[in-house]
Legacy VTK file of the C-alpha trace (Angstrom):
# vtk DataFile Version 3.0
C-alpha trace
ASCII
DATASET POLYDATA
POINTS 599 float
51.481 186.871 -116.793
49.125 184.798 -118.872
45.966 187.308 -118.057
48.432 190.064 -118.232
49.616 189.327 -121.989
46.258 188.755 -123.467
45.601 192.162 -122.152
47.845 194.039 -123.840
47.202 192.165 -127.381
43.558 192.978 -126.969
44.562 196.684 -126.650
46.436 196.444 -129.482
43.794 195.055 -131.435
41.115 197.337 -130.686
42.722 200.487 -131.663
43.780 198.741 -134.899
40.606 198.461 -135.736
39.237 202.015 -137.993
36.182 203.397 -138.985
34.937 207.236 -139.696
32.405 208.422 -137.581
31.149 208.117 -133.676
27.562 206.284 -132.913
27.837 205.899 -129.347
24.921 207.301 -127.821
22.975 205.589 -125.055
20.013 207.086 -123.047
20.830 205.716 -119.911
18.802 205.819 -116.059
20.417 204.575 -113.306
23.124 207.257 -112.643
20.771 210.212 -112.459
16.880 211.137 -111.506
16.289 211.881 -114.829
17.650 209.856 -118.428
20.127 211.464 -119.555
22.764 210.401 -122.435
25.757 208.402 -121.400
28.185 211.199 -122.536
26.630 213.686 -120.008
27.123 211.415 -117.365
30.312 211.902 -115.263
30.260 208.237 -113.586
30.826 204.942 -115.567
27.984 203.358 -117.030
27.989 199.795 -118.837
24.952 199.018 -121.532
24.131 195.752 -122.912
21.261 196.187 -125.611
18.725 194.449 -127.471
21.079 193.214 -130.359
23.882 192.003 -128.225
21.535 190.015 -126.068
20.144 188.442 -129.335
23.770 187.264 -130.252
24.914 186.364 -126.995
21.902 184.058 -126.483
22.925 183.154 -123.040
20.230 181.875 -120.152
21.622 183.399 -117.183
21.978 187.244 -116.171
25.287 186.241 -114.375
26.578 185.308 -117.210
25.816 188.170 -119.164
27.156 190.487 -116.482
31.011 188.226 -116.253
31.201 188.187 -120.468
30.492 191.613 -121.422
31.496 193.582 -118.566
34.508 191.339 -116.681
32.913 191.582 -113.717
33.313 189.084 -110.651
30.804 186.469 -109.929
30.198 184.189 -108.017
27.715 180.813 -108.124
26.781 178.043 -105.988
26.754 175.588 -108.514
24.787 175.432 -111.972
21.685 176.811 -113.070
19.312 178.795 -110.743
21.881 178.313 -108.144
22.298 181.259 -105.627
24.743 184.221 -107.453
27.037 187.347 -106.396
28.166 190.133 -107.824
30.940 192.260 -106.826
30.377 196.050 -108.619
34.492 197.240 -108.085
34.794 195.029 -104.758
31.791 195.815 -103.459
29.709 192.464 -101.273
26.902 191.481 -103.347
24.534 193.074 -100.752
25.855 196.675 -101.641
24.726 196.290 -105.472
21.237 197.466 -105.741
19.347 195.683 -108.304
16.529 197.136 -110.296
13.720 195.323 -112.795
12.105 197.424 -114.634
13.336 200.378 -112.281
11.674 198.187 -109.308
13.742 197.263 -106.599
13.711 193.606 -105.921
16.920 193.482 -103.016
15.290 191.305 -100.258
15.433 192.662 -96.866
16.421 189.655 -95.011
19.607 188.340 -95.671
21.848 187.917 -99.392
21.760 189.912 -102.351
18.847 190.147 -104.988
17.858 187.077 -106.669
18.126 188.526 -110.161
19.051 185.290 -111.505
15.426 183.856 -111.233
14.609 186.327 -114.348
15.492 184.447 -117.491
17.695 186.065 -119.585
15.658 185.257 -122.852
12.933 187.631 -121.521
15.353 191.149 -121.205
15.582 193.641 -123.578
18.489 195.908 -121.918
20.931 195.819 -119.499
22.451 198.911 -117.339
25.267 198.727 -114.960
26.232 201.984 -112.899
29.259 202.234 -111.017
30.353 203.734 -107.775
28.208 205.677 -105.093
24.419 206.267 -106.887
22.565 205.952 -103.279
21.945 209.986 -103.811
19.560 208.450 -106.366
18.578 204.791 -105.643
18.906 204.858 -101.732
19.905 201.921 -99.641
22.016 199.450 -101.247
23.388 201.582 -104.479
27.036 201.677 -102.785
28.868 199.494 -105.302
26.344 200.686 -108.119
23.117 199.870 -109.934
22.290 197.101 -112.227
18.587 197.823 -114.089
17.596 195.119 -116.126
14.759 195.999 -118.250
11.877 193.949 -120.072
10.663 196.650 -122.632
10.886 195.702 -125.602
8.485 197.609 -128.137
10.534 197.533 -131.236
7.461 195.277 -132.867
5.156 196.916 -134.651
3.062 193.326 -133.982
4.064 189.674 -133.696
3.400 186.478 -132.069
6.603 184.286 -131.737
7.078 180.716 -130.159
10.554 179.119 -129.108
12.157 176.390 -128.578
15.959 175.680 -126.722
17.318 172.611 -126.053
20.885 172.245 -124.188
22.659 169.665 -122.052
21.360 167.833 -119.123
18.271 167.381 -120.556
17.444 171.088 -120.607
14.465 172.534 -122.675
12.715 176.254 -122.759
9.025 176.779 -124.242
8.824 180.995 -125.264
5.924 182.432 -126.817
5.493 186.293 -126.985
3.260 188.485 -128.452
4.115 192.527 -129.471
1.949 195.399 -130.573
1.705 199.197 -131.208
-0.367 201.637 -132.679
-0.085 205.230 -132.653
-0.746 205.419 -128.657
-0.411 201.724 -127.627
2.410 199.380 -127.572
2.379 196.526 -125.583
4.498 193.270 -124.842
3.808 190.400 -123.013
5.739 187.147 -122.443
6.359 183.802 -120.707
8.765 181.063 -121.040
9.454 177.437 -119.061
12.739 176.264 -118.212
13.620 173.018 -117.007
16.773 170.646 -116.595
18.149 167.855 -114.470
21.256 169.892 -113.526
24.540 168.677 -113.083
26.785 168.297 -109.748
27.139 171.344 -107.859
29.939 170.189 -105.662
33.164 168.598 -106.626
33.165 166.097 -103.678
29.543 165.002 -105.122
28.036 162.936 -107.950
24.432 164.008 -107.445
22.622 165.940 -110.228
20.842 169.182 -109.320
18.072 170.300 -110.904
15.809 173.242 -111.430
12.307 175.035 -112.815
11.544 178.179 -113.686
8.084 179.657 -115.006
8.368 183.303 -115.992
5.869 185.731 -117.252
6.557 189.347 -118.154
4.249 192.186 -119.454
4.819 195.718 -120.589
2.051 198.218 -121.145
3.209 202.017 -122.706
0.285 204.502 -123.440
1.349 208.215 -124.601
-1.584 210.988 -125.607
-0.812 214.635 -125.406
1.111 215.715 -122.145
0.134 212.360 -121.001
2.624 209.068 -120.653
1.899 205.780 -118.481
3.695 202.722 -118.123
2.991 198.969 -116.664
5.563 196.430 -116.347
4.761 192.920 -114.437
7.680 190.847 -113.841
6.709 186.999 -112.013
8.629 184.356 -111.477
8.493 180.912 -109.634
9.750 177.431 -109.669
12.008 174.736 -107.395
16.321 174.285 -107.190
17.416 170.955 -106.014
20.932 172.020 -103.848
23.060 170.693 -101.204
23.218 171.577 -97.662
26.159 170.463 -95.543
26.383 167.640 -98.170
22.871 166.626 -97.797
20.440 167.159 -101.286
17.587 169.619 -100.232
15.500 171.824 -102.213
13.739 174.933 -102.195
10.845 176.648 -103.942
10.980 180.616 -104.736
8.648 183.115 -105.979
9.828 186.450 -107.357
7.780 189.222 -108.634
7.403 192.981 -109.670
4.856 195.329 -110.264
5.624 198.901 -111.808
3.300 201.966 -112.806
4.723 204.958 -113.661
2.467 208.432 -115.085
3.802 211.486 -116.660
2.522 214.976 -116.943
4.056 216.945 -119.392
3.534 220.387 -118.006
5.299 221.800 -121.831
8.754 220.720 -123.228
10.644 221.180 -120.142
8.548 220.899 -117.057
6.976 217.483 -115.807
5.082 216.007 -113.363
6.116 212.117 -112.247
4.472 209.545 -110.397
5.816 205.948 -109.563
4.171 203.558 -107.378
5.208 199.568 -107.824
5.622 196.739 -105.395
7.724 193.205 -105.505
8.426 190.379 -103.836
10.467 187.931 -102.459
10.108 184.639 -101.056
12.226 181.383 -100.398
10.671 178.367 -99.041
12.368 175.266 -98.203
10.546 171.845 -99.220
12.231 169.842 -95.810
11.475 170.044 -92.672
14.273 171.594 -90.046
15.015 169.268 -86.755
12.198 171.014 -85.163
9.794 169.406 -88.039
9.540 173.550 -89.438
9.558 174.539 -92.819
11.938 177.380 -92.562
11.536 180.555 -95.409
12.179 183.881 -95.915
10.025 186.901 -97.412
9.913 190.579 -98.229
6.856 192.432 -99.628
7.767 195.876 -100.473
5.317 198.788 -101.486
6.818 202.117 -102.544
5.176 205.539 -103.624
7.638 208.144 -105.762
6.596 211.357 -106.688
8.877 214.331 -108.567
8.609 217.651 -110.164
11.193 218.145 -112.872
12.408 221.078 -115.584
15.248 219.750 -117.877
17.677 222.214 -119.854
16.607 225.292 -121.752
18.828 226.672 -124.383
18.474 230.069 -122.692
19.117 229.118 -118.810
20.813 226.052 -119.162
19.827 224.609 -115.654
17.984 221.597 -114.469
16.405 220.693 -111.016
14.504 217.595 -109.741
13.009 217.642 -106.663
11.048 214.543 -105.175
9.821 212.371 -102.211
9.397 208.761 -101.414
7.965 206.481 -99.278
8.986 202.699 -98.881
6.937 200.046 -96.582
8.440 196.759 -96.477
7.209 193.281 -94.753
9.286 191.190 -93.661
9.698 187.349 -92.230
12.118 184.841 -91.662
12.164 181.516 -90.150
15.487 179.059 -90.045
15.895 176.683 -87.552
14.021 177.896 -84.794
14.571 181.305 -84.859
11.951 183.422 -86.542
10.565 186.744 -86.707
8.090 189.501 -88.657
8.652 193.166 -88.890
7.587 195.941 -90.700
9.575 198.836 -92.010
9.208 202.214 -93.122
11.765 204.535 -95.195
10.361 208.128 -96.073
13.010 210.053 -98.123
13.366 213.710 -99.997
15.072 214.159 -102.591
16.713 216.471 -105.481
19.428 217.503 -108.000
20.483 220.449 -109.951
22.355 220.303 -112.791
24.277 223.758 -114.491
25.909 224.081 -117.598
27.693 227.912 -116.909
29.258 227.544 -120.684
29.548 225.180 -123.242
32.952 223.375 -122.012
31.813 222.439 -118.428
28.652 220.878 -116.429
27.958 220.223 -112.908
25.548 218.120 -111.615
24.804 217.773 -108.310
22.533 215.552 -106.213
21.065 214.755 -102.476
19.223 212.619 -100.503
17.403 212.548 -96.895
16.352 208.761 -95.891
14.735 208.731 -92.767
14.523 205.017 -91.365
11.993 203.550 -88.390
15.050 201.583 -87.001
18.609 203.131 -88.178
17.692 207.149 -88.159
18.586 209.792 -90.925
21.102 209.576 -93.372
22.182 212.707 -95.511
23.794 211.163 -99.011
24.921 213.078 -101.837
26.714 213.163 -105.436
28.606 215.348 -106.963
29.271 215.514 -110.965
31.732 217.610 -113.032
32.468 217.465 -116.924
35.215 219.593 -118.467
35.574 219.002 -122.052
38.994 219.346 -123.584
40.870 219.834 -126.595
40.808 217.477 -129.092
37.170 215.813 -128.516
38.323 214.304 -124.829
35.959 215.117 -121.927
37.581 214.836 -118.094
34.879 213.507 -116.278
34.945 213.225 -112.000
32.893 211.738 -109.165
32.617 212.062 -105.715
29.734 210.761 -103.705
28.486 208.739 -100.424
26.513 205.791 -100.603
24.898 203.530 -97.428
23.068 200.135 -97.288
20.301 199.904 -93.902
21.337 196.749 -92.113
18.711 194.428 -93.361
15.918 192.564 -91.068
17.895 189.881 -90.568
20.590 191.654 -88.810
18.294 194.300 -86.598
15.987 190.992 -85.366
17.480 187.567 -86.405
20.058 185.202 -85.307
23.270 187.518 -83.618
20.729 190.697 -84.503
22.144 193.672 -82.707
18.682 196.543 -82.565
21.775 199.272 -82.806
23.548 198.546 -85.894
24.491 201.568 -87.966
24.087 201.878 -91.717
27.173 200.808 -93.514
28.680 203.888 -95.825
31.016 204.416 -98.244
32.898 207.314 -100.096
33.844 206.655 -103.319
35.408 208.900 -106.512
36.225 208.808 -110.181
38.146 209.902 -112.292
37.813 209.354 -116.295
38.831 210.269 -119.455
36.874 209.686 -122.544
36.837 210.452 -126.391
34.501 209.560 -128.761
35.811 209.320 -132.808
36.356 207.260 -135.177
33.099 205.069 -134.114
35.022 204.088 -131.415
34.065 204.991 -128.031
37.529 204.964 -125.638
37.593 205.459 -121.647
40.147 205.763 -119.041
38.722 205.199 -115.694
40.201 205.600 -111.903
38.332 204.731 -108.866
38.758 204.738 -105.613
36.068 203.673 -102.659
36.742 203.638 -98.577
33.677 201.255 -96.938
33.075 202.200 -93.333
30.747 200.240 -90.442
30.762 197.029 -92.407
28.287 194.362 -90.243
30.249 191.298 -89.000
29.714 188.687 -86.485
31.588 189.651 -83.218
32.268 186.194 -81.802
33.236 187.636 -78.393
29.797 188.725 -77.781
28.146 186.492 -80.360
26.434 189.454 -81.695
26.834 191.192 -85.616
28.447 194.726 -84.948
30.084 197.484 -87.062
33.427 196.679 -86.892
34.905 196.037 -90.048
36.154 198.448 -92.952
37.397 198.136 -96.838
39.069 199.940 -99.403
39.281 199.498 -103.460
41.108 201.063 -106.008
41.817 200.209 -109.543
41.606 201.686 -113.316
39.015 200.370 -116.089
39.774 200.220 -119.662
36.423 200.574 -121.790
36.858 200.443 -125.461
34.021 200.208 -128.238
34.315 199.970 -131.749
32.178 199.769 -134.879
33.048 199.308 -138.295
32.998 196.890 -141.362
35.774 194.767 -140.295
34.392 194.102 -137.194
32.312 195.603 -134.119
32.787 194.730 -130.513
34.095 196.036 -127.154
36.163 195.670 -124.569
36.317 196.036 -120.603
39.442 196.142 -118.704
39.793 196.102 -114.770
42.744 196.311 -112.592
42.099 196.683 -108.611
42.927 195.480 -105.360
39.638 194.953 -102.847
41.313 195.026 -99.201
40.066 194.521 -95.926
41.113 196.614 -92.840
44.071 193.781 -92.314
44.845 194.470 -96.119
43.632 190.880 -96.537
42.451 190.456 -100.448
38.299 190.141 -100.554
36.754 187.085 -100.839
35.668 185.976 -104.649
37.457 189.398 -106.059
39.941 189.238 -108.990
42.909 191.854 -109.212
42.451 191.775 -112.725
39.906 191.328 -115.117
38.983 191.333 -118.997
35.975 190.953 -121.073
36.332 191.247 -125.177
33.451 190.886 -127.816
33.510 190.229 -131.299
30.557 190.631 -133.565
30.244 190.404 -137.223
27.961 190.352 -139.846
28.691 187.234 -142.272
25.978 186.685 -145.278
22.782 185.927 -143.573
25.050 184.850 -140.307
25.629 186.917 -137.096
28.872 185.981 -135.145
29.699 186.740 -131.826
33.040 185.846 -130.370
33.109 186.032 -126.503
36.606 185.844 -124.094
36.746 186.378 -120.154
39.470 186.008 -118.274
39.715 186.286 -114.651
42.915 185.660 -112.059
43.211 184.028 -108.998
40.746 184.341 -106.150
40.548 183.637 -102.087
37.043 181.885 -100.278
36.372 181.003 -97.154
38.923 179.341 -94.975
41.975 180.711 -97.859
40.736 178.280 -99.986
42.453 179.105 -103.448
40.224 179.581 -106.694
42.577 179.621 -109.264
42.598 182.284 -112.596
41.029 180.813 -116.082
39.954 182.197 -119.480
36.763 181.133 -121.522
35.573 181.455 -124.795
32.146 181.423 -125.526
30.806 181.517 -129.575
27.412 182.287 -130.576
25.930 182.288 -133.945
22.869 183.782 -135.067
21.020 183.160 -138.451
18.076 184.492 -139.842
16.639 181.598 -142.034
13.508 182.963 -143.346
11.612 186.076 -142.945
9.708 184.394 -139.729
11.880 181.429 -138.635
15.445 182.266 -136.555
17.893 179.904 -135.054
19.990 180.692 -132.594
23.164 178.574 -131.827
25.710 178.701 -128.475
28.727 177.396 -127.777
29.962 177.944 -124.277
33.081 177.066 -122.304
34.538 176.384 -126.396
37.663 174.535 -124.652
36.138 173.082 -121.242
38.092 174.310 -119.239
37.618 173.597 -115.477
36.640 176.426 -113.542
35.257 177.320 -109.764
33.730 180.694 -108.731
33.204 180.009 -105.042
34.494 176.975 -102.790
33.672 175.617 -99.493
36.305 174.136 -97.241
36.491 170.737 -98.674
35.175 171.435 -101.801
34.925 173.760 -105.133
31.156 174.617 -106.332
31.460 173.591 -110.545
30.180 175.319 -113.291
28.939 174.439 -116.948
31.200 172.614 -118.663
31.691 172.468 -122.465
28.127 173.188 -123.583
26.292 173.560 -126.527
22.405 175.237 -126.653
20.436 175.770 -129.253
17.402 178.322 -129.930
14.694 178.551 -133.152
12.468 181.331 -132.768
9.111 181.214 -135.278
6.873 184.119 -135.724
3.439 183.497 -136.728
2.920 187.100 -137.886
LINES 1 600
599 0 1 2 3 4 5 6 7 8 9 10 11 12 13 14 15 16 17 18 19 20 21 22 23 24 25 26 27 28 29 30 31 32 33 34 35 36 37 38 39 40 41 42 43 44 45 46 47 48 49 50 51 52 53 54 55 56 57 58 59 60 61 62 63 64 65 66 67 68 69 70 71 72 73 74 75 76 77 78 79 80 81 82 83 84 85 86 87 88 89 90 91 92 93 94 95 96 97 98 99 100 101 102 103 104 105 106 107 108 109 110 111 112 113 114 115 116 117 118 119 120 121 122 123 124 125 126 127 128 129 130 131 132 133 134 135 136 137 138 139 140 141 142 143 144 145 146 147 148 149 150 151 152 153 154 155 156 157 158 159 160 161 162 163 164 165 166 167 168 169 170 171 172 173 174 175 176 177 178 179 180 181 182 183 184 185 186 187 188 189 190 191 192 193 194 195 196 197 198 199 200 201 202 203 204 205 206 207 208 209 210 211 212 213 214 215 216 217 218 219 220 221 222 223 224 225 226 227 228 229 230 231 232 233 234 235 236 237 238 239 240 241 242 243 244 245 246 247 248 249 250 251 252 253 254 255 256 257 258 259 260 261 262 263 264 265 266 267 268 269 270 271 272 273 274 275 276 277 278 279 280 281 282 283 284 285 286 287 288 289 290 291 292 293 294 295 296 297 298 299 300 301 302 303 304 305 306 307 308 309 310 311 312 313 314 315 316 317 318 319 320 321 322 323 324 325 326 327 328 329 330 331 332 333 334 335 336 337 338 339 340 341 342 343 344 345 346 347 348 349 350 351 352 353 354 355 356 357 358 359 360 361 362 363 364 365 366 367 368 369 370 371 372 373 374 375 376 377 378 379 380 381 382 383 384 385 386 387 388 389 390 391 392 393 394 395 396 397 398 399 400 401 402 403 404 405 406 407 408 409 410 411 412 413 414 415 416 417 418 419 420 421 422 423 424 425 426 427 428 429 430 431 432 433 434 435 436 437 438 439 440 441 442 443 444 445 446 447 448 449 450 451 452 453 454 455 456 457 458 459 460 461 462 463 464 465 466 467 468 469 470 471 472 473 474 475 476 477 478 479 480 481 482 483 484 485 486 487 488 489 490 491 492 493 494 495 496 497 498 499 500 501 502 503 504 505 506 507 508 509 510 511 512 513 514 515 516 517 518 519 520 521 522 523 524 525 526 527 528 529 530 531 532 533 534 535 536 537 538 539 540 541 542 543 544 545 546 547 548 549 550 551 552 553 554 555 556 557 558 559 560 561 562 563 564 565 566 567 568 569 570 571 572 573 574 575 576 577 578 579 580 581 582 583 584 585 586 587 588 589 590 591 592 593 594 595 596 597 598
């Protein structure tokens, strides 16, 4: 009732709020083959940009994703910790995640281990919902999270940081910027260390972590000409606990992207893509059969497309493309181990028609053809229909599909004949735009078919289980003197086939921003609040609300300070649980950030 209330006064709120004109426009990627503005887009897509991330200040991606978005995650613990998301009750597996437009999902077993990437070191954040594997491939069922490390908004600079926090945290940044008339470049690198906290409630032991992270972005435009470089590495150690024993692990995480351009005139161009990343866990003690057991994926993958955008006098678009994906793969864990290598060729294309100027269709498919699994045939369908009154009806249909991963075709309980999973989602929204406030009415609904599960009959994984998911989102942005901000809304109800609630998914969910300009101060006020929650073995995580505050100050023309206050009333919180006990989380914390540029 709590979560429920708090709701409806932050509705309220927001459409008290009034200014005069709209300025929501955002070029977005992941929920088409080409960037296209958000308003053209027919499924929901969630931005976090440069300024925001500035205010926010926070050090983990998770984070990020749970304040501005209300979206359910989970953590093992503190910092550097293993971390879920659930895109609209989706398993973390079924989210693809992109850096830099690079893949980085390992093939093995879990989700991507997006947060290794420090959060200082992004630039933008894009979340797209629902089925986008006619697009992304394997994986994209729940949606697509692209978190990029452009940043060329420097003309030229050369910064160094320092943050400080609790448990003996500290962060070293330095990064350099530059551009000329064809050039712009960006290259950074930061160190994080701490001596962690507890990660379990039944424990007293601190866990600790390192990170070293180096990015680099290369853009180079001449004529019909464009290329691109982005490097993403990361590697360092977590300290965790294993069946209540401390353990640790080293991991390495990188990504390579180049991507060229031919610009045959204004609407025809030629694309190439080719980057690589990878993956790799490796545990620091030995197994009972004196092992070191890790896990790796090296992935190589070759994109090319031919594109025409719209023309004022046809009004069509096409895209029409192929790609090839190699992965290696390797896994050792307590005695069972294995290598394999796997190929995924795929065709692709989308059309896109606007017959008048009220309506637009856009239309996409994809063949994947696996070594292991087979073909798949996925697909998209997008219609706009804009109304009286500035709305726009917007709806979404589409199937999505994840490969079962190496681990389940050749590891422990690995079963050669698994299927793909699949699902078949829709959407339906409405949006207007006035006012300079951006308002959205979204329904979804998604049916998952051939989930993977362990079949403890036959002791082997099998396609046996199913979900549903349906729920509305409430997206409201607003920009004026008073104050700017936005706000994210989710009701739903993640089911299995027994009509069992998901583990680690709310029913409902809110996120709510506040920013304002004071003097030379930037404010951002941050709530979340999440309801109850099942884990393993029924274990109940109970609802909470936080408030997070973050200040920003610029106190001379090269020296910024950065102040954030999370968790503002410590409240007690758990994201995940094991039987016996809850996994913690931050408690009342305070971090601090200055920021000097030497020119």
């Amino acid at each position: 009732m709590k979560l429920i209330n708090f709701c409806l006064f932050a509705l309220l709120f927001t459409f008290y709020l009034y200014s005069e004109e709209s300025v929501y426009d955002e070029i977005v990627t992941v929920a088409s083959i080409t960037p296209l503005k958000d308003q053209n887009i027919a499924s929901s897509v969630d931005v976090i940009n440069n300024d925001l991330l500035e205010l926010q200040s926070t050090l983990e991606i998770s984070k990020l994703l749970r304040n501005n978005f209300a979206l359910d995650i989970s953590t093992n613990g503190g910092m550097g910790q293993l971390a879920s998301v659930f895109l609209r009750g989706h398993n973390s597996n079924q989210t693809l995640v992109k850096i830099n437009g690079i893949k980085i999902n390992p093939n093995t077993a879990g989700g991507a281990s997006f947060y290794n990437l420090d959060a200082d070191l992004v630039s933008r954040i894009e979340v797209g919902y629902g089925a986008l594997s006619a697009v992304h491939g394997s994986e994209a069922m729940g949606g697509v999270i692209n978190i990029s490390t452009s940043d060329y908004t420097e003309t030229s600079s050369f910064q160094v940081g320092l943050s400080f926090g609790p448990d003996e945290f500290k962060k070293r940044t330095i990064k350099t910027n530059g551009k000329n008339e064809a050039l712009s470049y960006g290259i950074a690198h930061s160190t994080n260390e701490t001596n962690g906290y507890p990660v379990l409630s039944n424990s007293n032991l601190d866990r600790g972590y390192e990170n070293k992270s180096s990015i680099a972005d290369i853009s180079f435009e001449k004529d019909d000409l464009e290329y691109s470089f982005s490097a993403w590495d990361a590697e360092g150690y977590v300290e965790y606990l294993l069946f209540g024993q401390p353990v640790s692990q080293d991991f390495e995480n990188n990504a390579y992207g180049s991507e060229i351009k031919f610009n045959l005139n204004n609407y025809y161009f030629l694309k190439a893509n080719i980057n690589s990343s990878k993956d790799l866990i490796r545990q620091n003690e030995l197994n009972y059969l004196e092992a070191i057991d890790y896990t790796q994926t090296k992935r190589n993958f070759l994109e090319i497309s031919a594109n025409k955008l719209y023309k004022s006098k046809d009004q069509y678009s096409y895209s029409l493309g192929w790609s090839k994906e190699n992965e290696d793969v390797g896994y050792s864990s307590h005695g069972i181990s294995y290598k394999a290598e796997l190929e995924t060729t795929s065709i692709f294309g989308s059309l896109g028609l606007i017959p008048n100027e009220t309506q637009s269709f856009l239309v996409l498919l994809r063949r994947s053809d696996h070594k292991s699994y087979g073909n798949q045939l996925i697909w998209n369908i997008n219609f706009i229909q804009n109304l009286e009154w500035g709305w726009d009806l917007k709806l979404s249909k589409g199937k999505a599909f994840r490969s079962p991963n190496s681990s389940e075709l050749y590891g422990f309980g690995s079963n050669i004949d698994l299927k793909p999973e699949t699902s078949n989602s829709y959407e339906i929204g409405l949006n207007k735009r006035f006012h300079e406030r951006d308002l959205s009415f979204v329904y979804f609904n998604n049916d998952t078919n051939n989930l993977i599960n362990f079949d403890y009959i036959d002791y082997i994984l099998k396609n046996t289980a199913k979900s549903k998911n349906s729920g509305f989102e409430l997206r409201v942005k607003w920009l004026n003197t008073l104050l700017n901000g936005n706000l994210v809304l989710r009701t739903q109800n993640p089911t299995n086939q027994d009509k069992e609630r998901l583990l680690r998914r709310s029913k409902n969910s809110i996120s709510f921003n506040f920013n304002k300009s004071i003097h030379k101060y930037r404010v951002n006020i941050n709530v979340s609040a999440f309801d109850d929650r099942v884990d393993f073995g029924k274990v109940n995580l109970p609802g909470y609300v936080l408030f997070n505050l973050g200040i920003y100050r610029q106190i001379k023309e090269d020296l910024s300070l950065s102040i954030r206050l999370e968790n503002l009333f410590d409240k007690e919180y758990f994201t995940a649980a094991t039987t016996n006990a809850y996994y913690l989380n931050q408690d009342r914390s305070f971090w601090i950030k200055l920021n000097y540029k030497l020119r």
